[in-house]
MIFI-762957 format. One record per atom (N, C-alpha, C, O, CB): residue in one letter; atom name; x, y negated, z negated. Coordinates in nm, 3 decimals. Glycine has a CB too. Example, Ala and Ser with C-alpha at 12.3 -4.5 7.8 and 13.67 -1.06 7.14 Angstrom:
residues 2
site res=A; atom=N; X=1.319; Y=0.569; Z=-0.780;
site res=A; atom=CA; X=1.230; Y=0.450; Z=-0.780;
site res=A; atom=C; X=1.320; Y=0.330; Z=-0.780;
site res=A; atom=O; X=1.424; Y=0.332; Z=-0.846;
site res=A; atom=CB; X=1.131; Y=0.447; Z=-0.905;
site res=S; atom=N; X=1.285; Y=0.225; Z=-0.708;
site res=S; atom=CA; X=1.367; Y=0.106; Z=-0.714;
site res=S; atom=C; X=1.290; Y=-0.003; Z=-0.787;
site res=S; atom=O; X=1.341; Y=-0.114; Z=-0.804;
site res=S; atom=CB; X=1.408; Y=0.060; Z=-0.572;
//
This chain:
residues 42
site res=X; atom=N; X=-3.107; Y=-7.886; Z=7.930;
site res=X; atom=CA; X=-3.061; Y=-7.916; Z=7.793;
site res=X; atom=C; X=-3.178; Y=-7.904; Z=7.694;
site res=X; atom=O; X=-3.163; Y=-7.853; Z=7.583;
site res=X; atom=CB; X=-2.998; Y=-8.059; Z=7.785;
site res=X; atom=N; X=-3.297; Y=-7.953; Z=7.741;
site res=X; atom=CA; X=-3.371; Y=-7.976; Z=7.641;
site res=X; atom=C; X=-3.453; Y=-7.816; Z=7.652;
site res=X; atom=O; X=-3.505; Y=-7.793; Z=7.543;
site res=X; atom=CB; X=-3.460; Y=-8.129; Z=7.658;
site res=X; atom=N; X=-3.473; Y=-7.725; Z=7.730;
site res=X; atom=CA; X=-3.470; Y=-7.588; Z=7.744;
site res=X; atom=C; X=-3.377; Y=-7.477; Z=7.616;
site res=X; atom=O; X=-3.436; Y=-7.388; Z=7.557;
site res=X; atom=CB; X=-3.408; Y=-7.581; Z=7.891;
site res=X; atom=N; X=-3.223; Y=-7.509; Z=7.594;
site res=X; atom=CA; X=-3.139; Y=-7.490; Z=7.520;
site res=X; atom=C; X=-3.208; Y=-7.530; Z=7.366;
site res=X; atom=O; X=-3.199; Y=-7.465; Z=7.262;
site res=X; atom=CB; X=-3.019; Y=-7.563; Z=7.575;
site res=X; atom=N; X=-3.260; Y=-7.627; Z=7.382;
site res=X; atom=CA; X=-3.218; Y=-7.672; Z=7.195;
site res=X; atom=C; X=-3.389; Y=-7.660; Z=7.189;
site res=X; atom=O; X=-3.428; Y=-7.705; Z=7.081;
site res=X; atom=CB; X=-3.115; Y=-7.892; Z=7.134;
site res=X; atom=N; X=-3.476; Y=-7.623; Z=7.256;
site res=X; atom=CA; X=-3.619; Y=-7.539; Z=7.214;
site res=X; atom=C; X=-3.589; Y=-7.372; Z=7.124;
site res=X; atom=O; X=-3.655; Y=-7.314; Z=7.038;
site res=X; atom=CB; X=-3.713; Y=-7.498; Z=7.392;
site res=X; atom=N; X=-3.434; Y=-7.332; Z=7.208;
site res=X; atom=CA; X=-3.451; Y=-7.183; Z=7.171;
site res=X; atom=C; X=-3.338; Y=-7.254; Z=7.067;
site res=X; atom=O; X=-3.387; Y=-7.240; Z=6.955;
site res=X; atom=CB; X=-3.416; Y=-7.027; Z=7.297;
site res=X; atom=N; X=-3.255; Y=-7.298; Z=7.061;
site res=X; atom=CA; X=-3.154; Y=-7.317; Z=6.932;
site res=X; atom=C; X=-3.311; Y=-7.310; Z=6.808;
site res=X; atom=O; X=-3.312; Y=-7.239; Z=6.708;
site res=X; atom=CB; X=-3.031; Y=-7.521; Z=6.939;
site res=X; atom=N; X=-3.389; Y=-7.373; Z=6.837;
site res=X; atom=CA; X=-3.485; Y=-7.400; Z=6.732;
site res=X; atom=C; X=-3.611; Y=-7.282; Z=6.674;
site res=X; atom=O; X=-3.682; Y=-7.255; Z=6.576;
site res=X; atom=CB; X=-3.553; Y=-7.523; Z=6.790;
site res=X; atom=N; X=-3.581; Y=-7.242; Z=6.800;
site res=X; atom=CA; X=-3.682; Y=-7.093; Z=6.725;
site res=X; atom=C; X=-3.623; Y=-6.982; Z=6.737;
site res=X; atom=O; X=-3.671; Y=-6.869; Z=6.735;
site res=X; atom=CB; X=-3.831; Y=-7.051; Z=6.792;
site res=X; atom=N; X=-3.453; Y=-7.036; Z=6.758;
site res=X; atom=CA; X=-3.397; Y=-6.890; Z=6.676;
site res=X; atom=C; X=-3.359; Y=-6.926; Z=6.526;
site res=X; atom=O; X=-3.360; Y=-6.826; Z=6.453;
site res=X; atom=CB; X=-3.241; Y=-6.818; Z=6.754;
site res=X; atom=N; X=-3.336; Y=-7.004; Z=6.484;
site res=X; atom=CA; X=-3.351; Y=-7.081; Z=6.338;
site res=X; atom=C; X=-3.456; Y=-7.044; Z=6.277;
site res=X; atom=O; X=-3.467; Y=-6.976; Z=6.176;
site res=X; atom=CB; X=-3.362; Y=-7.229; Z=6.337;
site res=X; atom=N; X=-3.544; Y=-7.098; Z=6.352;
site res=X; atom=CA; X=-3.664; Y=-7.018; Z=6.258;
site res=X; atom=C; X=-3.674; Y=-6.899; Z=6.236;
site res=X; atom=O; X=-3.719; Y=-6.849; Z=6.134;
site res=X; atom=CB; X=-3.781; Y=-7.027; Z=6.294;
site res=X; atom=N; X=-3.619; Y=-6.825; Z=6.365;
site res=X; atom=CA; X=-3.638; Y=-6.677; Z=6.346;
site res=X; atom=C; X=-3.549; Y=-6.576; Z=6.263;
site res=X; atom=O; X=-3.568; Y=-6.460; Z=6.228;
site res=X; atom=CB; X=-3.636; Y=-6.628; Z=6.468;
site res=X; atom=N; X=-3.421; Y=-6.683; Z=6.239;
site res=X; atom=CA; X=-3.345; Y=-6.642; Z=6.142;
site res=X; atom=C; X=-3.423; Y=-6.632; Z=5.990;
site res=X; atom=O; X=-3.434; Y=-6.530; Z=5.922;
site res=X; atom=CB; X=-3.231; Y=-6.736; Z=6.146;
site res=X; atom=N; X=-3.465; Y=-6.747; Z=5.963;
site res=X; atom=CA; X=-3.537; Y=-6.790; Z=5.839;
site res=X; atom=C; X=-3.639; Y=-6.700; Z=5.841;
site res=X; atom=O; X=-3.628; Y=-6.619; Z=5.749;
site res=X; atom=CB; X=-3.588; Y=-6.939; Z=5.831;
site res=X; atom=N; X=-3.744; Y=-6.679; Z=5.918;
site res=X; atom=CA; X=-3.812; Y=-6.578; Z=5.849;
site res=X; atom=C; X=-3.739; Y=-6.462; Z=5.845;
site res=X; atom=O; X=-3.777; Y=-6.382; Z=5.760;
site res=X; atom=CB; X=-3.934; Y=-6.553; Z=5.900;
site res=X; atom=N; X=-3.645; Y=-6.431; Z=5.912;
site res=X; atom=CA; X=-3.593; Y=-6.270; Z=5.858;
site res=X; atom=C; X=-3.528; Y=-6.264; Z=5.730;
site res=X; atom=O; X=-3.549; Y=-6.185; Z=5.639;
site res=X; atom=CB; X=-3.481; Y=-6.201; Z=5.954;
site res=X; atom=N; X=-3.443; Y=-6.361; Z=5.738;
site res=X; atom=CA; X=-3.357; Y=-6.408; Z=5.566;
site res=X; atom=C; X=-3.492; Y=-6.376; Z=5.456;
site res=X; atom=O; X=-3.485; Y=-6.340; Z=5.339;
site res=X; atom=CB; X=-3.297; Y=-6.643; Z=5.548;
site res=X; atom=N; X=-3.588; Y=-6.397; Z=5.520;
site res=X; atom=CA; X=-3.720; Y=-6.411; Z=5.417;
site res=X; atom=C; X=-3.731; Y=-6.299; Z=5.397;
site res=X; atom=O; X=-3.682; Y=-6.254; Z=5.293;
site res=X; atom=CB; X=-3.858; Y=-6.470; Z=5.457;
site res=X; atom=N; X=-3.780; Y=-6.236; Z=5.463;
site res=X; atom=CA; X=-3.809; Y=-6.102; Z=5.481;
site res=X; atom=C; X=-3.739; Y=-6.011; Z=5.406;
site res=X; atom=O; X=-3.806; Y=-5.953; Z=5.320;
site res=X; atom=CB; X=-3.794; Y=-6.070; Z=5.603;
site res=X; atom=N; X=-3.599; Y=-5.976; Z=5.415;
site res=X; atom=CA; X=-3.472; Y=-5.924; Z=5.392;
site res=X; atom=C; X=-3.499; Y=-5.933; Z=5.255;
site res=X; atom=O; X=-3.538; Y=-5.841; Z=5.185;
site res=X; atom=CB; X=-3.343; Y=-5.994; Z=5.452;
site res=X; atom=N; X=-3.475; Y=-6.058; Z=5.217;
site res=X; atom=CA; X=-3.446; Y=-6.142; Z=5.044;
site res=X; atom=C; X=-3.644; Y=-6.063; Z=4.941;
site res=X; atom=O; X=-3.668; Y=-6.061; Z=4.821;
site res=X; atom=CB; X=-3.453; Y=-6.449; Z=5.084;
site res=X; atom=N; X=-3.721; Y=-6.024; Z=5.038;
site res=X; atom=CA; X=-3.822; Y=-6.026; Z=4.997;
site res=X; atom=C; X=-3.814; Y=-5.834; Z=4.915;
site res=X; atom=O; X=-3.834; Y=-5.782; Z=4.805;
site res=X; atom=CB; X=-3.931; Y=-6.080; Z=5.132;
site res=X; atom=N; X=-3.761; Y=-5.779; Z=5.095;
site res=X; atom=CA; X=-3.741; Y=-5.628; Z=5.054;
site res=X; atom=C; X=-3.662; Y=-5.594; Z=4.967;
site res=X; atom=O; X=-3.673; Y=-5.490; Z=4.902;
site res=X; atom=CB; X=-3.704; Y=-5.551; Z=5.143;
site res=X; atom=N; X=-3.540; Y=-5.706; Z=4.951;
site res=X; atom=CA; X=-3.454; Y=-5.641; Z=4.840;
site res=X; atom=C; X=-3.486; Y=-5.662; Z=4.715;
site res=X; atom=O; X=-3.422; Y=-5.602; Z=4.630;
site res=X; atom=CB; X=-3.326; Y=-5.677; Z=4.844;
site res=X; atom=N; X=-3.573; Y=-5.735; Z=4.681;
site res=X; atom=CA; X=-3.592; Y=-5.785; Z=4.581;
site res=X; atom=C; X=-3.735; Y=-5.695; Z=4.477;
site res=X; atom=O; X=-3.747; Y=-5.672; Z=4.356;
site res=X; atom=CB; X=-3.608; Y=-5.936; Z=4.632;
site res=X; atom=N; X=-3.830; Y=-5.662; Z=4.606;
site res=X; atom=CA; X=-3.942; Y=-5.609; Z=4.582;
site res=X; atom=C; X=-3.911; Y=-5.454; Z=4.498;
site res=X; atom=O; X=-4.013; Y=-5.406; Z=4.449;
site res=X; atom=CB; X=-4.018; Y=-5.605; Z=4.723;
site res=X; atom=N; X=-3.808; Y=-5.390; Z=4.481;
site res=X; atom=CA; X=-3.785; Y=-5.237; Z=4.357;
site res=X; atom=C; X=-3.837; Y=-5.345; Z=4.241;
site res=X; atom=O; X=-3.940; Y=-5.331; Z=4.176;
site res=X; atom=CB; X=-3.564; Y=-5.144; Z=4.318;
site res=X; atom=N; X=-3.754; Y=-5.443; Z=4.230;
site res=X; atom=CA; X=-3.762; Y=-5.479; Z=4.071;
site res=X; atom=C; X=-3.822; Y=-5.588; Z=4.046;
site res=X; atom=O; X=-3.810; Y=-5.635; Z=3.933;
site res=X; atom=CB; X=-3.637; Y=-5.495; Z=4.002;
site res=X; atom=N; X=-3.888; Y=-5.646; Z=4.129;
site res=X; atom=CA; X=-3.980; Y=-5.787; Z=4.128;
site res=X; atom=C; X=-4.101; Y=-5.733; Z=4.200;
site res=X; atom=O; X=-4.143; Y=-5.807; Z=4.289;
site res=X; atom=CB; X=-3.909; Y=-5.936; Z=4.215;
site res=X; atom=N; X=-4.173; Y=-5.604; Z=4.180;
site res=X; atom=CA; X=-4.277; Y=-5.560; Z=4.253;
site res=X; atom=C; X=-4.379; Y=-5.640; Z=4.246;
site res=X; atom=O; X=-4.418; Y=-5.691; Z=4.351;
site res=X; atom=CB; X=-4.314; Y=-5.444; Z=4.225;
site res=X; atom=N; X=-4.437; Y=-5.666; Z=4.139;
site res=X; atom=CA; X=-4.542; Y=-5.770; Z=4.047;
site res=X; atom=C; X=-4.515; Y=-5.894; Z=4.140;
site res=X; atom=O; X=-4.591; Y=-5.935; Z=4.228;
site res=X; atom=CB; X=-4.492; Y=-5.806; Z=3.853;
site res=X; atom=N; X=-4.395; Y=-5.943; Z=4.105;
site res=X; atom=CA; X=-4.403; Y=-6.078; Z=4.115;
site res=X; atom=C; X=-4.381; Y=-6.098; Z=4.339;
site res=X; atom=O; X=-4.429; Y=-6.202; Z=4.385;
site res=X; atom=CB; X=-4.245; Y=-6.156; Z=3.982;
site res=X; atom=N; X=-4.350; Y=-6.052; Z=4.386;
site res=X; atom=CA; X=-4.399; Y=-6.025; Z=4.515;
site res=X; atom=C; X=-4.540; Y=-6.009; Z=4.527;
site res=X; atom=O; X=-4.591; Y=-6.093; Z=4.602;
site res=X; atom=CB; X=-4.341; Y=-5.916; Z=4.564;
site res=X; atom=N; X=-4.635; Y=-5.912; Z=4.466;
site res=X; atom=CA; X=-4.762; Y=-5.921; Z=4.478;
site res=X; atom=C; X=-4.811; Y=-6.058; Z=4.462;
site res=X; atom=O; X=-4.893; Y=-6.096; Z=4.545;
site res=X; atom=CB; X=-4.819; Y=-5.836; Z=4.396;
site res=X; atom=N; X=-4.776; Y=-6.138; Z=4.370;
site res=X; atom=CA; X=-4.841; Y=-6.261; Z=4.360;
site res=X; atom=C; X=-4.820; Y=-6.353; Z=4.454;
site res=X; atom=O; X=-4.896; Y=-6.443; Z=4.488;
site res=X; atom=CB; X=-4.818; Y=-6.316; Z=4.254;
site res=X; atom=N; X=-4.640; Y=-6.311; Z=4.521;
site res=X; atom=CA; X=-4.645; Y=-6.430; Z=4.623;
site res=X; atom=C; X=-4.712; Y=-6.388; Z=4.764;
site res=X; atom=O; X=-4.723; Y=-6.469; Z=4.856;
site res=X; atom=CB; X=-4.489; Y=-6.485; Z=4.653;
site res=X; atom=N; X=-4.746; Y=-6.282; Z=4.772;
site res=X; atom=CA; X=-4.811; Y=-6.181; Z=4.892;
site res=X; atom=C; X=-4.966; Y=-6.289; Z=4.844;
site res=X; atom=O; X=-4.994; Y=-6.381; Z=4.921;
site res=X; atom=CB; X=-4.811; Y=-5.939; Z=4.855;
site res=X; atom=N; X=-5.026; Y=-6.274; Z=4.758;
site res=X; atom=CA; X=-5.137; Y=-6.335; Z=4.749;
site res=X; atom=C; X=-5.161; Y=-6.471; Z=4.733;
site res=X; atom=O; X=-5.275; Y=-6.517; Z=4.727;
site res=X; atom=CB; X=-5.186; Y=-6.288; Z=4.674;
site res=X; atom=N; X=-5.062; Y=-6.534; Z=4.725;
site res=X; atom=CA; X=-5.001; Y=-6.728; Z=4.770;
site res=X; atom=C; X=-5.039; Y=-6.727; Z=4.908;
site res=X; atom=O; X=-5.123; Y=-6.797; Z=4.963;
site res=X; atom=CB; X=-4.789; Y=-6.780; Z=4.764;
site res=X; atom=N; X=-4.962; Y=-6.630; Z=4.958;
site res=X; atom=CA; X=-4.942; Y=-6.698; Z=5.098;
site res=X; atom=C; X=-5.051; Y=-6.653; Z=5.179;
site res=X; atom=O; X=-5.061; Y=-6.691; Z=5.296;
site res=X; atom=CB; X=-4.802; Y=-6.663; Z=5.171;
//
């Protein structure tokens, strides 16, 4: 059980960074600038 809800948990995450990812590429045609800045945040 506790095997199960390790991977429930880092496929969540692994969702979340792709949602990230995704939301980042689509966004980056017309928010090029403002991606650069969060590229240099993080």
């Amino acid at each position: 059980m506790q095997a199960s809800a390790e991977t429930s948990k880092q496929a969540q995450t692994r969702v979340r960074r792709w949602e990230r990812a995704i939301t980042r590429l689509m966004f980056q045609p017309s928010l090029a600038g403002f991606n650069d800045r969060l590229g240099v945040l993080e």
